[in-house]
SETOR-838560 format. One record per atom (N, C-alpha, C): residue in one letter; z, y, x; atom name; residue number from 1. Coordinates in Angstrom, 2 decimals, always signed. Last residue first. Layout:
REM residues N
PT  code       c3       c2       c1  site  pos
PT     A        Z        Y        X    CA  NUM
...
END
This chain:
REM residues 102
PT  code       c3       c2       c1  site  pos
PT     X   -94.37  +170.14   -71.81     N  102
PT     X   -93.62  +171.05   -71.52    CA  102
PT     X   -91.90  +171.45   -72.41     C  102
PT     X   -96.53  +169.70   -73.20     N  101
PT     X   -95.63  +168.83   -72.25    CA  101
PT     X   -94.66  +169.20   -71.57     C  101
PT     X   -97.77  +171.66   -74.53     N  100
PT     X   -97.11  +170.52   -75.14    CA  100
PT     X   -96.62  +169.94   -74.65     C  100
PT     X   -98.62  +173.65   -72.69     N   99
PT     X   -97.34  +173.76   -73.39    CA   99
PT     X   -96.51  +172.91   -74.03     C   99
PT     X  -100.62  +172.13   -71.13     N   98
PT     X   -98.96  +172.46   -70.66    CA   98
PT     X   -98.39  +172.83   -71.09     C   98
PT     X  -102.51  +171.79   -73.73     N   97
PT     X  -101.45  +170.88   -73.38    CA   97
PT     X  -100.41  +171.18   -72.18     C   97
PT     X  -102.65  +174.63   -73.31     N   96
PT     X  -102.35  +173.97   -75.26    CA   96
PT     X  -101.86  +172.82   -74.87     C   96
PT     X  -104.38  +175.01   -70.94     N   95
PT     X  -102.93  +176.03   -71.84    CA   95
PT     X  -101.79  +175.14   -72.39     C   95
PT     X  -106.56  +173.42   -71.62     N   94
PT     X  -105.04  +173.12   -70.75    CA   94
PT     X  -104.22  +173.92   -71.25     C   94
PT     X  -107.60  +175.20   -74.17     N   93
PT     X  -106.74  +173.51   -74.06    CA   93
PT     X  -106.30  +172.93   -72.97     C   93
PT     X  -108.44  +177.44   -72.66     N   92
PT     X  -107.22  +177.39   -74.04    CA   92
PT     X  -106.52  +175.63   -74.01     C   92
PT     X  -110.07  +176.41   -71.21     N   91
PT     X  -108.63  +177.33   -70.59    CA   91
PT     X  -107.92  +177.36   -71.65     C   91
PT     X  -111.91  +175.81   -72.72     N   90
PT     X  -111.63  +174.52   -71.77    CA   90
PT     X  -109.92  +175.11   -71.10     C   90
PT     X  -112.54  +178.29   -73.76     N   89
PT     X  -112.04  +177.16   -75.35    CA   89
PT     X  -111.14  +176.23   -73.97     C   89
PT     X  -113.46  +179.59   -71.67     N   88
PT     X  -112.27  +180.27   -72.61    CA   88
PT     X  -111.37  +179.06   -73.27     C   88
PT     X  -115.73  +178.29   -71.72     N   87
PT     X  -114.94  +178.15   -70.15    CA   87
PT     X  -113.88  +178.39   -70.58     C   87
PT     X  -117.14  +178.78   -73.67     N   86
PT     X  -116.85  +177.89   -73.04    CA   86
PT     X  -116.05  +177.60   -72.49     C   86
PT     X  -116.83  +181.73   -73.43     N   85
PT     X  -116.78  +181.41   -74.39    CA   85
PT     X  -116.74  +179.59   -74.15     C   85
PT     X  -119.21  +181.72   -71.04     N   84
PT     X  -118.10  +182.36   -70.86    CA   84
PT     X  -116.91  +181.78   -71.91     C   84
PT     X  -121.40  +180.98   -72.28     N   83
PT     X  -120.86  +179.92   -71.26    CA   83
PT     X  -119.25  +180.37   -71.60     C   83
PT     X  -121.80  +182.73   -74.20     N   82
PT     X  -121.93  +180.94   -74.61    CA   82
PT     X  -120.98  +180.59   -73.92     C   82
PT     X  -122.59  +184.76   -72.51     N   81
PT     X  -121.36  +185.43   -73.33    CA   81
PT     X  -121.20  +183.37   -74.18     C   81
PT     X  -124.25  +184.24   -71.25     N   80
PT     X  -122.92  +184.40   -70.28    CA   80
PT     X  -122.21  +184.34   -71.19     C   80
PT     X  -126.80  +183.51   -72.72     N   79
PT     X  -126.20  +182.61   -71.76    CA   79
PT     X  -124.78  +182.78   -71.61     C   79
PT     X  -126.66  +186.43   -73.77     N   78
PT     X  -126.42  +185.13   -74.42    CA   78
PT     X  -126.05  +184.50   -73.77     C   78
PT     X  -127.52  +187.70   -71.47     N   77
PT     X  -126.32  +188.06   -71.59    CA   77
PT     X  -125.55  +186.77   -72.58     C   77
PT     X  -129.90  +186.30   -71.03     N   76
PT     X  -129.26  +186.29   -70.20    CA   76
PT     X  -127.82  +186.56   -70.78     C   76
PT     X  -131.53  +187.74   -73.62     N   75
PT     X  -131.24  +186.54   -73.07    CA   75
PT     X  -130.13  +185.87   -72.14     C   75
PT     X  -131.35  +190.59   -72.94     N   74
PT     X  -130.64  +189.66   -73.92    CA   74
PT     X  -130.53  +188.14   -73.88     C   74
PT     X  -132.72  +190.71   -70.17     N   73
PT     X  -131.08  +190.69   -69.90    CA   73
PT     X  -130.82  +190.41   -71.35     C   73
PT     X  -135.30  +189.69   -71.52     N   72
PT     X  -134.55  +189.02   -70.87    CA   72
PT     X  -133.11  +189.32   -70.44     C   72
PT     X  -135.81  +192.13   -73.25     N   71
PT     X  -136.10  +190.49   -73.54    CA   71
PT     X  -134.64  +189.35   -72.91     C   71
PT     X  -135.70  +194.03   -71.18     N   70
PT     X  -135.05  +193.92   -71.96    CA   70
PT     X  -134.69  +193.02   -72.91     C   70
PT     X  -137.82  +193.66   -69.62     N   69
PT     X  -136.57  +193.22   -68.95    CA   69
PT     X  -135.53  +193.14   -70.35     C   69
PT     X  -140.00  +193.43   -71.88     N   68
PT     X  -139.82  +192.65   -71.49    CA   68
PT     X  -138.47  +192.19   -70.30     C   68
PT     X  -139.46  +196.20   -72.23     N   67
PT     X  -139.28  +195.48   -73.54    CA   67
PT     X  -139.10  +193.91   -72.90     C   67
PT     X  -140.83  +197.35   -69.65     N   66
PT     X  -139.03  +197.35   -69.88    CA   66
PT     X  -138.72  +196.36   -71.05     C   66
PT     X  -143.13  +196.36   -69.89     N   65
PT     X  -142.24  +195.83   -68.76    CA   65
PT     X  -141.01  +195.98   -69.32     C   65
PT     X  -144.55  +197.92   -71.95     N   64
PT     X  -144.56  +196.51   -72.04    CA   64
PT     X  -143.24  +196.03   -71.09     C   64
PT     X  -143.90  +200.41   -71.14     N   63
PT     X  -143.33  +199.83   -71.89    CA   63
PT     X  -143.67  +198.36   -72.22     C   63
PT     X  -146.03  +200.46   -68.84     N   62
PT     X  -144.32  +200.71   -68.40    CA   62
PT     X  -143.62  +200.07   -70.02     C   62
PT     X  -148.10  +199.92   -70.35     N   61
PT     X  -147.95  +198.99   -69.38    CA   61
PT     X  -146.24  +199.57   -68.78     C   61
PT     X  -148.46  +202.56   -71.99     N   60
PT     X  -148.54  +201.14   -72.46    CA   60
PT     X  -147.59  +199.91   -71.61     C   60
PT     X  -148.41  +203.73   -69.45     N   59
PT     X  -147.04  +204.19   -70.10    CA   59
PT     X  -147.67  +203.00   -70.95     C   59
PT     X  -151.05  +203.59   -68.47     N   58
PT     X  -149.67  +203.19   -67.52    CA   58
PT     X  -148.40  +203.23   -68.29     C   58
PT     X  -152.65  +204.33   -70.86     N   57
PT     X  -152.41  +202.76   -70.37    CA   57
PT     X  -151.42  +202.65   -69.56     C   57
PT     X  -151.60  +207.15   -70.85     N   56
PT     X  -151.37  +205.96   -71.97    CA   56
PT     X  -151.33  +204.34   -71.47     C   56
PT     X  -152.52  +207.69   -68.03     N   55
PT     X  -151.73  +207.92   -68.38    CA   55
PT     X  -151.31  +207.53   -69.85     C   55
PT     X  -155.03  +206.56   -65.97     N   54
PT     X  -155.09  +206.95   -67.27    CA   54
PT     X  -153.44  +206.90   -67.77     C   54
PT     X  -155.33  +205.10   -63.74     N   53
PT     X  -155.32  +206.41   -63.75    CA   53
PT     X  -154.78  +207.20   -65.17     C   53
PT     X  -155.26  +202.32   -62.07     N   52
PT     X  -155.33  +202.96   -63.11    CA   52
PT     X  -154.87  +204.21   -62.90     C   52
PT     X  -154.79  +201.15   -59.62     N   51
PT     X  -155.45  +202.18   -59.29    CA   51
PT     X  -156.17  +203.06   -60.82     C   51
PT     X  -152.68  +199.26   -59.06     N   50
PT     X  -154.25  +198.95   -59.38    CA   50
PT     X  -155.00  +200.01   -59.68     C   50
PT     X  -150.87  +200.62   -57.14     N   49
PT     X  -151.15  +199.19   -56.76    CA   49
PT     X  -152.40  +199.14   -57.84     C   49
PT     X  -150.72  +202.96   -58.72     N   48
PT     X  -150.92  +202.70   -56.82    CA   48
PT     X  -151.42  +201.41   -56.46     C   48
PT     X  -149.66  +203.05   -60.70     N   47
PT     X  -150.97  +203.42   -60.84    CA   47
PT     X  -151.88  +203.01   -59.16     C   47
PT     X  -147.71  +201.27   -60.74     N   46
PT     X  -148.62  +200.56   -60.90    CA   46
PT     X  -149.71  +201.37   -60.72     C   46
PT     X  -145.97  +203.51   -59.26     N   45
PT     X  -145.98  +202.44   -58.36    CA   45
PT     X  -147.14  +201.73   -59.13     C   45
PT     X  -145.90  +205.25   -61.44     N   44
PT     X  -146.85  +205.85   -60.15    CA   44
PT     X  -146.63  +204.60   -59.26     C   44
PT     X  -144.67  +203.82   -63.18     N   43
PT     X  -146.04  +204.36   -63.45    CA   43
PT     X  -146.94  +204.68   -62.43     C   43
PT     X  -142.13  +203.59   -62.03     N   42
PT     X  -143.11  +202.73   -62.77    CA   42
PT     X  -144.52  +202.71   -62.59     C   42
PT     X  -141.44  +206.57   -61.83     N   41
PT     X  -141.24  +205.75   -60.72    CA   41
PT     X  -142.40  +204.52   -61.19     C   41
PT     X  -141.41  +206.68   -64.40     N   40
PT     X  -141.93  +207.50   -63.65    CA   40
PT     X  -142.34  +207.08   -62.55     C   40
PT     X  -139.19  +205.62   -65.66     N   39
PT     X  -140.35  +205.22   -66.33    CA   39
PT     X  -141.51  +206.23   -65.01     C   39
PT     X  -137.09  +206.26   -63.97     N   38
PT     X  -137.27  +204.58   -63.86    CA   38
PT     X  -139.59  +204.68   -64.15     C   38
PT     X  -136.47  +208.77   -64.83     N   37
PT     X  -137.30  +208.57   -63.15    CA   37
PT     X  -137.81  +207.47   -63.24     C   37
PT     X  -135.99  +208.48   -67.32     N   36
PT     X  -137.13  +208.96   -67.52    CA   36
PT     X  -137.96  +208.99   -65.88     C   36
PT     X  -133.63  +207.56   -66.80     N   35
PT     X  -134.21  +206.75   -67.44    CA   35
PT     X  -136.06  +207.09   -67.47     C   35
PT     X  -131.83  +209.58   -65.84     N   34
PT     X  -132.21  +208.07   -64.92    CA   34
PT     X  -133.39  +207.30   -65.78     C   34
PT     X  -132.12  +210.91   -67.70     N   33
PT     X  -132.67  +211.64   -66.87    CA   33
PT     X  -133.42  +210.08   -65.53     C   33
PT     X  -130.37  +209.02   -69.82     N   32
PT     X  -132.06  +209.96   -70.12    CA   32
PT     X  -132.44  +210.27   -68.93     C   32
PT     X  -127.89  +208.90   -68.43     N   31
PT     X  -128.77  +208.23   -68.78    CA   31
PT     X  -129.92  +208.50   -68.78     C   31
PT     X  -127.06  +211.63   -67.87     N   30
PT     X  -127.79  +211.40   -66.96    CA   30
PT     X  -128.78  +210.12   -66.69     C   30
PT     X  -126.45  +212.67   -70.75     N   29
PT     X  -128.05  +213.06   -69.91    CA   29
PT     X  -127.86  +212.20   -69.25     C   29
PT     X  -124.46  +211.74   -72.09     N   28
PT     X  -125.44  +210.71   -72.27    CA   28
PT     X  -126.99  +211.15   -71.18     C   28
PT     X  -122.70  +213.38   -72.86     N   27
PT     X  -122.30  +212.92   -72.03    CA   27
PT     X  -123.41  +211.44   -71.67     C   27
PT     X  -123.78  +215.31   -74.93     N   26
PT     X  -123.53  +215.37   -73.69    CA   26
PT     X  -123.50  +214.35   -72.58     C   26
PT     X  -125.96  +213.32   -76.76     N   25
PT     X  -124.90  +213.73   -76.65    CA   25
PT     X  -125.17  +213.86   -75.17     C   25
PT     X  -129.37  +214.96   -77.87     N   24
PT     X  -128.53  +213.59   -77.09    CA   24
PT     X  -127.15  +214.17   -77.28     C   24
PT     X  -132.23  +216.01   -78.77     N   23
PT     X  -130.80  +216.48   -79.15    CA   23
PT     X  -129.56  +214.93   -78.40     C   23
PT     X  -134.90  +216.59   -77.34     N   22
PT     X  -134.65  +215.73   -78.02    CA   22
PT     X  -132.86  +216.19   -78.05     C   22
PT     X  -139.02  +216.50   -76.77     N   21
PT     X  -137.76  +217.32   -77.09    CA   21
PT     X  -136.76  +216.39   -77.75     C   21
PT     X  -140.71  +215.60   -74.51     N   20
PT     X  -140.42  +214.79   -75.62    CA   20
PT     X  -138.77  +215.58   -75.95     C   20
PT     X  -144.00  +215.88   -73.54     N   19
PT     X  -142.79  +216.52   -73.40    CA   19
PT     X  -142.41  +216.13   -74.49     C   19
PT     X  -146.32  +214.17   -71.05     N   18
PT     X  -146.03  +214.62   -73.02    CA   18
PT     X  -144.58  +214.78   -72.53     C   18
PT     X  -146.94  +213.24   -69.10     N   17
PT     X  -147.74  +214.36   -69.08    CA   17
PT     X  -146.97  +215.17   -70.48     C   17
PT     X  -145.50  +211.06   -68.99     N   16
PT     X  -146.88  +211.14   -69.03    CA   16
PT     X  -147.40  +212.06   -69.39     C   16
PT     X  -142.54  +212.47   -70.30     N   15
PT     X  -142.99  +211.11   -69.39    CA   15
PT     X  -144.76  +211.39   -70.13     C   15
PT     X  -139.64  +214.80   -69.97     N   14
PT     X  -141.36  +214.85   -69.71    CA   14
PT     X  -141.98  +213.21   -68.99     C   14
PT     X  -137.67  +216.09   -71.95     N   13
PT     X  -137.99  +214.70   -70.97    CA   13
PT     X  -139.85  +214.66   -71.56     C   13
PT     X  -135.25  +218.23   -72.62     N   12
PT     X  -137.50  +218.07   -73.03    CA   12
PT     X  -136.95  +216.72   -71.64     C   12
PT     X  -132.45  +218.76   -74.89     N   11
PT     X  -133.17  +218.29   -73.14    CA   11
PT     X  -134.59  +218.12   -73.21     C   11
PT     X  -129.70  +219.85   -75.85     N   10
PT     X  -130.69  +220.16   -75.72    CA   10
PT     X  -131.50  +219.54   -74.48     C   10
PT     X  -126.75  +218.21   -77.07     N    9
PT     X  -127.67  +219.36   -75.78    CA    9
PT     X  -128.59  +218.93   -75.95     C    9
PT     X  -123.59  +218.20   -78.28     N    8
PT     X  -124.76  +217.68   -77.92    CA    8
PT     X  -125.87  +218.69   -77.40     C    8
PT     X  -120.32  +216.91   -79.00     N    7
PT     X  -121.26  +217.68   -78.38    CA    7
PT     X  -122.29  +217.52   -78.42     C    7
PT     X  -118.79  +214.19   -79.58     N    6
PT     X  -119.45  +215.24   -80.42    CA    6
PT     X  -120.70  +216.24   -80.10     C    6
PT     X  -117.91  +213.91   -77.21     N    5
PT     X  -118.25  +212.62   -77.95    CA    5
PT     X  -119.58  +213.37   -78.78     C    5
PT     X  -115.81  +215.87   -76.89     N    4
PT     X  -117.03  +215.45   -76.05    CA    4
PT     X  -118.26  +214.51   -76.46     C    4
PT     X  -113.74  +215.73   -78.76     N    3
PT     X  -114.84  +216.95   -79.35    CA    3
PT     X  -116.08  +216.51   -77.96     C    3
PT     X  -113.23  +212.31   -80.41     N    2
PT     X  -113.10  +213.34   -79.52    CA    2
PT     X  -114.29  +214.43   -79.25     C    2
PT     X  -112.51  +211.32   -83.43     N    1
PT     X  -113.50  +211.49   -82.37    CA    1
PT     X  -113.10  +212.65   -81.49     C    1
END
């Protein structure tokens, strides 16, 4: 392992008011940091559009959403990684017969 890999830091990520202390690798903040605007960003766009206020229910309702994109790019990625894997086997057997005729 390389000694970056290793490292790790100190960070508070503040979502809904609650400060969430936490040890990450270095090279992993800006994930966390992007991650904690997403959930932020979220929150203050649904609190806007229905006018909830309450900071559990908007963070209920931000994690319902991501579990649910997250649902779906697994889904999705299945699809690609089937098809893809498809398309591989159909490229292996021309391959397999221009070599045989060959």
């Amino acid at each position: 392992m390389n000694k970056m890999s290793e490292e790790k830091k100190s960070i508070t990520l503040h979502i809904a008011q609650q400060a969430f202390k936490m040890n990450i690798p270095v090279e992993h903040e800006e994930m966390y940091r992007t991650a904690e605007r997403r959930i932020h960003q979220y929150m203050r766009t649904l609190s806007e559009k229905t006018n909830i206020t309450d900071n559990f229910t908007l963070l209920g309702y931000a994690a319902i959403n991501f579990a649910l994109n997250e649902v779906n790019l697994i889904g999705k990625q299945k699809f690609v990684d089937n098809d893809l894997k498809d398309c591989l086997k159909k490229i292996q057997e021309v391959v397999n017969e221009a070599l045989a005729k060959s």
